[in-house]
PATIDREN-219893 format. One record per residue (C-alpha): residue in one letter; x, y negated, z negated. Coordinates in Angstrom, 2 decimals. Each point is the difference from the previous one (the first is absolute). Example, Ala and Ser with C-alpha at 12.3 -4.5 7.8 and 13.67 -1.06 7.14 Angstrom:
+--------+---------+---------+---------+
: residu :       X :       Y :       Z :
+--------+---------+---------+---------+
:      A :   12.30 :    4.50 :   -7.80 :
:      S :    1.37 :   -3.44 :    0.66 :
+--------+---------+---------+---------+
REM end
This chain:
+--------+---------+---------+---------+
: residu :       X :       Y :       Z :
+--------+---------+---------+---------+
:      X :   -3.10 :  -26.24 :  -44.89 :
:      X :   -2.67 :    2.19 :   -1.27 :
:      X :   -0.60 :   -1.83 :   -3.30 :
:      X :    0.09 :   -3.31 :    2.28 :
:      X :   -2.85 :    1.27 :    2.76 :
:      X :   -1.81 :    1.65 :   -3.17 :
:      X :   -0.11 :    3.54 :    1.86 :
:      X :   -1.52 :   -1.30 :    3.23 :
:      X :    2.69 :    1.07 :    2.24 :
:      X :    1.56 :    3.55 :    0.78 :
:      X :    3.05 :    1.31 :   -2.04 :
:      X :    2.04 :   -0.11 :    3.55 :
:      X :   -1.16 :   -3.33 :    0.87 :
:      X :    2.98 :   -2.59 :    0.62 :
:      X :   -2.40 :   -2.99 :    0.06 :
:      X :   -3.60 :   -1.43 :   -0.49 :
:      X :   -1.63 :   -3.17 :    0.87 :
:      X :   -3.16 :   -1.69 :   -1.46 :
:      X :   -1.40 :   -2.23 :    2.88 :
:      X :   -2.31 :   -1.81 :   -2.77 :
:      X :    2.70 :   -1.36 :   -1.79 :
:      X :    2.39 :    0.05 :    2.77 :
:      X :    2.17 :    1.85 :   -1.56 :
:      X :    2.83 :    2.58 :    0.61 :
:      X :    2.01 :    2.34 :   -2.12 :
:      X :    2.38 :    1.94 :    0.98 :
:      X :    2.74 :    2.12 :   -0.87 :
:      X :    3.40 :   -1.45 :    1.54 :
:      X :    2.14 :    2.65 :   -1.20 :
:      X :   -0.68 :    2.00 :    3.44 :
:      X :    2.09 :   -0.14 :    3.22 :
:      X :   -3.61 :   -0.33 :    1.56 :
:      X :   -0.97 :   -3.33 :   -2.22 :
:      X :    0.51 :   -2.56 :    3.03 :
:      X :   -2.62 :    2.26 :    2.25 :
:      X :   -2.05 :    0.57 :   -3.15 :
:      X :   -0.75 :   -3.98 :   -0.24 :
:      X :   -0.67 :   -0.24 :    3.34 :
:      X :   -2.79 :    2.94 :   -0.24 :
:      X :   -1.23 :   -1.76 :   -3.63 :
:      X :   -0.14 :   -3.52 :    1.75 :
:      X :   -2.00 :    1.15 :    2.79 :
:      X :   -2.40 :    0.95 :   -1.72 :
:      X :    0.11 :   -3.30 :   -2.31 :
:      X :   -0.58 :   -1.49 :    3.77 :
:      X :   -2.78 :    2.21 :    1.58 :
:      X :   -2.07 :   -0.47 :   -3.44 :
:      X :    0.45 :   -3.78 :    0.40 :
:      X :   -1.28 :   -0.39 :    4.03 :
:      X :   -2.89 :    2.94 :   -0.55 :
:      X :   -2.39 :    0.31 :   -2.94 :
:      X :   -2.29 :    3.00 :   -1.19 :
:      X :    1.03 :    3.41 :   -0.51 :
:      X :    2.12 :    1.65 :    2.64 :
:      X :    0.46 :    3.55 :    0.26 :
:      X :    3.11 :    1.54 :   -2.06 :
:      X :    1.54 :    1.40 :    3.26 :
:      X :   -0.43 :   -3.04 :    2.05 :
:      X :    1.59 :   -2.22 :   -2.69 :
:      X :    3.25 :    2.63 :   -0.74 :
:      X :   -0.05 :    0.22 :    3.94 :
:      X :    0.24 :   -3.24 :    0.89 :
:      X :    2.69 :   -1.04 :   -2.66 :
:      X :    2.10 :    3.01 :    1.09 :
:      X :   -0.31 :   -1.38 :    3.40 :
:      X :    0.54 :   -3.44 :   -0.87 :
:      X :    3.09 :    0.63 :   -2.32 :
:      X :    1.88 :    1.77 :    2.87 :
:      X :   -0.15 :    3.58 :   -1.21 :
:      X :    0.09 :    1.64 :    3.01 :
:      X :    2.48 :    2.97 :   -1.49 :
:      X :   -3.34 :    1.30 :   -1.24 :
:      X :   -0.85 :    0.84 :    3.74 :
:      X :    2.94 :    2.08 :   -0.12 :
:      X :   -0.81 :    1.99 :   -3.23 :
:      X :   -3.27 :    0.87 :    1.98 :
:      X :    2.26 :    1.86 :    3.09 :
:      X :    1.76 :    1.62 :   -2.51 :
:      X :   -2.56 :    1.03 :   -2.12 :
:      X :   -0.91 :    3.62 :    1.12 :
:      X :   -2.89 :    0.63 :   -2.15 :
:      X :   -2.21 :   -3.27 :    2.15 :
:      X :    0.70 :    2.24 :    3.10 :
:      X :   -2.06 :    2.94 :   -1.76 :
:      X :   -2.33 :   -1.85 :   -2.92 :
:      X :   -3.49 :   -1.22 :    0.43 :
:      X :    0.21 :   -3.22 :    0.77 :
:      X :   -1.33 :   -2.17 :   -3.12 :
:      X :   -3.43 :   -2.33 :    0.79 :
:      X :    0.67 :   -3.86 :   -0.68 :
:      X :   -2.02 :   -0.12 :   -3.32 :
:      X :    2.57 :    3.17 :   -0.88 :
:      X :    2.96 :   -2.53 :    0.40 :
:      X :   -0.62 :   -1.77 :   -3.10 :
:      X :    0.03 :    2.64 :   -2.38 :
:      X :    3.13 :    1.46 :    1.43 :
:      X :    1.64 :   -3.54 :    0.02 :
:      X :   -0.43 :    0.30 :   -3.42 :
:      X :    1.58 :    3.66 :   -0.12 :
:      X :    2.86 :    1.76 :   -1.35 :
:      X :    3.53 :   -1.86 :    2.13 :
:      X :    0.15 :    2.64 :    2.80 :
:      X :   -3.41 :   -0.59 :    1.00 :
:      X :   -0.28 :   -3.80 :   -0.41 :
:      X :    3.00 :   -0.21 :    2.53 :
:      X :   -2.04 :    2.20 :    2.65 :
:      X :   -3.18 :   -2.44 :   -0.66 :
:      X :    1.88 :   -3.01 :    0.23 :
:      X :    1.31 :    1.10 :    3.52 :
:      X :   -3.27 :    0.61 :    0.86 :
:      X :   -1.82 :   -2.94 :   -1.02 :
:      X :    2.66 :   -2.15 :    1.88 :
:      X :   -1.21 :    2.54 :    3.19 :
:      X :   -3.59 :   -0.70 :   -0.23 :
:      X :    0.45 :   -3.97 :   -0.60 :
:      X :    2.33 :    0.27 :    3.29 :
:      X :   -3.02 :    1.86 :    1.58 :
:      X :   -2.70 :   -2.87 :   -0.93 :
:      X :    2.54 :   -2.63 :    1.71 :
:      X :    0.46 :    2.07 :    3.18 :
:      X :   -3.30 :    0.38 :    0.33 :
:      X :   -0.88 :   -3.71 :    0.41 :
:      X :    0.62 :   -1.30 :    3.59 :
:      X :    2.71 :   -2.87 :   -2.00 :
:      X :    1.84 :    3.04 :   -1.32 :
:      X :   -0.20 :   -1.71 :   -3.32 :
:      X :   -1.56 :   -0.20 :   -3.20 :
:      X :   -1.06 :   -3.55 :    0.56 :
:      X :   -3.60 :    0.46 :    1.09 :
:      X :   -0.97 :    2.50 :   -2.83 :
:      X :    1.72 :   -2.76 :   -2.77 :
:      X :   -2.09 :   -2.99 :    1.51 :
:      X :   -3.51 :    2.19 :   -0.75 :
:      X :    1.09 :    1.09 :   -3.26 :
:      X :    0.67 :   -3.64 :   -1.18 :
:      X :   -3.40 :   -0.92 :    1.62 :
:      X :   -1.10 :    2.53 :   -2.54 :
:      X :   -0.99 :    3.09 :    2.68 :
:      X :    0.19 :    3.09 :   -2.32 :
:      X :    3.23 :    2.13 :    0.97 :
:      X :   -1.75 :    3.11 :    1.77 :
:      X :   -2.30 :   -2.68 :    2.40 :
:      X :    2.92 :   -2.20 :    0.66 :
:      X :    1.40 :    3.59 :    1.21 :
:      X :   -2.48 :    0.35 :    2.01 :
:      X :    0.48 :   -3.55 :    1.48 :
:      X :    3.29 :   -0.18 :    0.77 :
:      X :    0.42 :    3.82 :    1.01 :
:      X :   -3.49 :    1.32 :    1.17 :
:      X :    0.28 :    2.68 :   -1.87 :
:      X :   -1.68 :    1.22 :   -2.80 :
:      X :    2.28 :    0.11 :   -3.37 :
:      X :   -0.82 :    4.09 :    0.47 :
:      X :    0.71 :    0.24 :    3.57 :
:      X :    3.46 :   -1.57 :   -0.68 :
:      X :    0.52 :    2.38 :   -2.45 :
:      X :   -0.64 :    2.58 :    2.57 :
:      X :    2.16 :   -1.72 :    2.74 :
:      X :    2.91 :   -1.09 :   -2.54 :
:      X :    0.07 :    3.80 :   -0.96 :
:      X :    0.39 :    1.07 :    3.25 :
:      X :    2.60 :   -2.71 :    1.34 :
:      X :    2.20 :    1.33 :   -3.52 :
:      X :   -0.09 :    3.46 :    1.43 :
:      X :    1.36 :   -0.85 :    3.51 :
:      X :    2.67 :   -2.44 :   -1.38 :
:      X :    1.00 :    2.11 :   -3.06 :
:      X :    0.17 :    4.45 :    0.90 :
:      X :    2.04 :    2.71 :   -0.04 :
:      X :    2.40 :   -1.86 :    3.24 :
:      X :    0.39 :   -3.02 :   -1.67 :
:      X :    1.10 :    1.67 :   -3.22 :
:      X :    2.34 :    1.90 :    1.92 :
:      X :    1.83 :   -3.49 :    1.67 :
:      X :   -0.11 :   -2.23 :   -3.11 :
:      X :    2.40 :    3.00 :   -1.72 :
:      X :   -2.45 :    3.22 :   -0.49 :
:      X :    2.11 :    1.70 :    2.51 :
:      X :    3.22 :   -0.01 :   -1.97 :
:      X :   -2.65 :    1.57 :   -3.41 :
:      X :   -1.06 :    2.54 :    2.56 :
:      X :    4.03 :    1.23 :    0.87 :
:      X :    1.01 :   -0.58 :   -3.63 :
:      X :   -2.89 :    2.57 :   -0.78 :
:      X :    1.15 :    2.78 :    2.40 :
:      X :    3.26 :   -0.58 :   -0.81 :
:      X :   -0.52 :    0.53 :   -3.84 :
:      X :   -2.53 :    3.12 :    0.80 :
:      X :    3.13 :    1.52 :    2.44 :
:      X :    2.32 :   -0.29 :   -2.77 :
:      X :   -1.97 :    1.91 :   -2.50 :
:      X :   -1.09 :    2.76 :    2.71 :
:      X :    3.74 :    0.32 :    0.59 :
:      X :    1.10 :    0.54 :   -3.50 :
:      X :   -2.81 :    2.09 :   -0.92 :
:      X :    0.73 :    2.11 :    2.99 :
:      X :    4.14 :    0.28 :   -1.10 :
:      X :   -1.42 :    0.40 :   -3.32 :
:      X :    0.14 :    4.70 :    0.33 :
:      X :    3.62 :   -0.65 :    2.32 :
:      X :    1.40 :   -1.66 :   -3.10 :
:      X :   -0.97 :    2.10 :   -2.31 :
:      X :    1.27 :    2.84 :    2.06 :
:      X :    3.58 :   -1.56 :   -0.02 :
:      X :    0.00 :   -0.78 :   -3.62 :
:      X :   -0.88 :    3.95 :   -0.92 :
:      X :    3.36 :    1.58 :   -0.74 :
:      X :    1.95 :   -2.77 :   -1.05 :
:      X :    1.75 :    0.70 :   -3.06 :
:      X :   -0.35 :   -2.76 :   -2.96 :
:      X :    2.76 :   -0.65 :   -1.48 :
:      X :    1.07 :   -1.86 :   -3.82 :
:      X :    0.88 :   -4.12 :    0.24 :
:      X :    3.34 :   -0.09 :    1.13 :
:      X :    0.27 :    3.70 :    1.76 :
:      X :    0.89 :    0.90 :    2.99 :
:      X :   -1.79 :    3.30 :    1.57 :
:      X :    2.87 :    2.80 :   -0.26 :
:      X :    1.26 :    0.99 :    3.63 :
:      X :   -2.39 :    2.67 :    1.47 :
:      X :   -2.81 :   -0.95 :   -1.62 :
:      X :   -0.99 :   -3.05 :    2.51 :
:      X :   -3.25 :    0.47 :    1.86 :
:      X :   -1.43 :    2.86 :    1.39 :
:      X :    2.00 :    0.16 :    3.52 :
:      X :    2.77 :   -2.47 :   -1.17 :
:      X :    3.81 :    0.57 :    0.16 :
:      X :    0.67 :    0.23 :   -3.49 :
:      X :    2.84 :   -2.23 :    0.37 :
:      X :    0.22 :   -2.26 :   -2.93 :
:      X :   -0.15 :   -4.22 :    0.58 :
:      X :    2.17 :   -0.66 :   -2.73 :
:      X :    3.31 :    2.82 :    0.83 :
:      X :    3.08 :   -1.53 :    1.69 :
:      X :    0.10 :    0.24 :    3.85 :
+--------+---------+---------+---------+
REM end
């Protein structure tokens, strides 16, 4: 695949499509390869209705969106590092789509967030009205501004803040973060318990006489305090 796309995609990519020549390639040796093509033709479509350039995000977004990925919401509640992290800008989003695996998969999820926020924010609830002034030929940011009201900056600013209502510390905690949180205290009680038996065992093992492979300890010389009665004598 990489001598194929001539280095253009990422080593963890699983697909890549060239809307110019309408053209898809994809590796069909992952469980994921039906979801994959739906993602690659998407954006095969979205080229095709809209031209000019659209931003990196918006285009990964909207194909996310449009080939039913909506387990990539999910990473996002689990991911406990979004509750915590500076929240990326837009224009960020492209260079991290184009990041190591781990954080592709956060910007995916939140490209498909932002692209959900731009079709709430239009009194249809869809993306309709912000596709028919791109293929007039409106440039992306005033067709934003068309469709939403906002400036492409102050829907930054509102999409940032709408990601830290929906996606914090509480719903970390109900998508699974609780069960992270008990497995944690459980692990740390475990070690504070054995390092606290650790002096108790020693104590016990002081005294104990070490005997040869295949010994027994000679009667009356068991443990300090024992009863010297030997295990293997007849009853």
């Amino acid at each position: 695949m990489a001598a194929l796309t001539r280095g253009k995609g990422p080593g963890w990519g699983a697909g890549l499509a060239f809307p110019e020549a309408r053209t898809i390639i994809l590796r069909a040796d992952l469980p994921s390869a039906v979801q994959t093509l739906h993602h690659e033709i998407a954006h095969l479509v979205l080229h095709a209705a809209v031209p000019g350039r659209l931003p990196l995000w918006f285009d990964e977004g909207y194909a996310s969106w449009a080939g039913g990925e909506w387990d990539r919401l999910e990473e996002l509640r689990l991911n406990f590092a979004l509750v915590s992290m500076r929240l990326p800008e837009l224009r960020e989003l492209d260079a991290l789509l184009r990041d190591n695996a781990n954080t592709a998969s956060v910007a995916y999820a939140l490209a498909v967030t932002a692209v959900l926020d731009l079709a709430r924010r239009n009194p249809t609830g869809t993306l309709e009205p912000l596709f028919e002034r791109l293929r007039a030929g409106v440039g992306f940011e005033d067709a934003v501004v068309a469709t939403t009201g906002l400036t492409l900056d102050r829907f930054e600013a509102q999409w940032q803040r709408r990601l830290r209502r929906d996606y914090n510390v509480l719903t970390w905690l109900v998508a699974g973060g609780f069960w992270v949180v008990v497995a944690f205290f459980m692990a740390g009680a475990l070690w504070y318990r054995r390092a606290a038996d650790r002096p108790r065992r020693a104590a016990l093992d002081d005294g104990w006489p070490t005997a040869p492979p295949g010994d027994t300890v000679p009667p009356g010389e068991g443990p300090p305090g024992g009863s010297g009665v030997d295990p293997e004598a007849p009853s």
